[in-house]
C-alpha positions in Angstrom: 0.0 0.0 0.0 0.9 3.4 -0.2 0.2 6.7 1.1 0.4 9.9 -0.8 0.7 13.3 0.6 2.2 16.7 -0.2 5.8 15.9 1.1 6.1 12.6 -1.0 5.0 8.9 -1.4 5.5 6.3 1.3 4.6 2.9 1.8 2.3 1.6 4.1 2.9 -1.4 6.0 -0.4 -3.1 7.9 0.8 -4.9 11.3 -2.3 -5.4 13.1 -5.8 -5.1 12.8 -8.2 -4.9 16.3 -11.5 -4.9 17.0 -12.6 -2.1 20.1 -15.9 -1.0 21.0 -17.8 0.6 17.9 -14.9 0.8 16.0 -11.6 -1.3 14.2 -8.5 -0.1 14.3 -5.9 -0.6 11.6 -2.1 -0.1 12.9 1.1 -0.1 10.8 4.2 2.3 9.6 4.1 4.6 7.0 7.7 5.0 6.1 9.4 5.2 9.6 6.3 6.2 11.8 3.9 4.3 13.3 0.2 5.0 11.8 -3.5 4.5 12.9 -6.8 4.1 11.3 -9.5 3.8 13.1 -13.1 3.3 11.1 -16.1 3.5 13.0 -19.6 2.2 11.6 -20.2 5.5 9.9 -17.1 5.6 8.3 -18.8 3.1 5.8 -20.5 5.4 4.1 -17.9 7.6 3.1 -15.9 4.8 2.1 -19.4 3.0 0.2 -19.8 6.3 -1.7 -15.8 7.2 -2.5 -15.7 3.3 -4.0 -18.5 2.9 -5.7 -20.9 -0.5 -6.4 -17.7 -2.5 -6.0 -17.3 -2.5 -2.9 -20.9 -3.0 -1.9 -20.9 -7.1 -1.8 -17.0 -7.2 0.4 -19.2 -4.2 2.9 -21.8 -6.0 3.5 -19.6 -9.2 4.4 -17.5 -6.9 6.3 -20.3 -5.7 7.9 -21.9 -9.2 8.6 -18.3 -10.4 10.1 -17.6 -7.7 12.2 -21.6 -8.3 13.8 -20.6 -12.1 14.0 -17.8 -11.4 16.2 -19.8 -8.9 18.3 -22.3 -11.4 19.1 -19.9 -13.8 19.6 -17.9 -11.8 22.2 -21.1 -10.9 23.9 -21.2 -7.7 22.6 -23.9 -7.9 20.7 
């Protein structure tokens, strides 16, 4: 992956994904420094809308995991 900005272009590198309450949390290194995204629930339609129909079916399954694992870790 790679992240563009106004100083240059610098590669992303994922290290961990987590689950926290009402929210998942990407961590990694961009370049040298450490990075975090969080995306919350409505985070998903900005990110439905900026990608288009495509990414409608791996959203919904997203969206369908994510609620399986809430339930699961009596969340839910």
């Amino acid at each position: 992956m790679k992240v563009s900005s106004p100083v240059g272009d610098f590669p992303f590198e994922p290290v961990r994904v987590t689950l926290g309450p009402g929210h998942v949390t990407l961590e990694g290194k961009v370049g040298a420094w450490p990075a975090r995204v969080e995306l919350e629930p409505r985070d998903a339609v900005s990110l439905l809308r900026a990608a288009g129909l495509l990414a409608v079916v791996p959203a919904l399954a997203a969206v369908a995991v994510l609620a399986g694992l809430r339930l699961r870790s009596g969340r839910g």
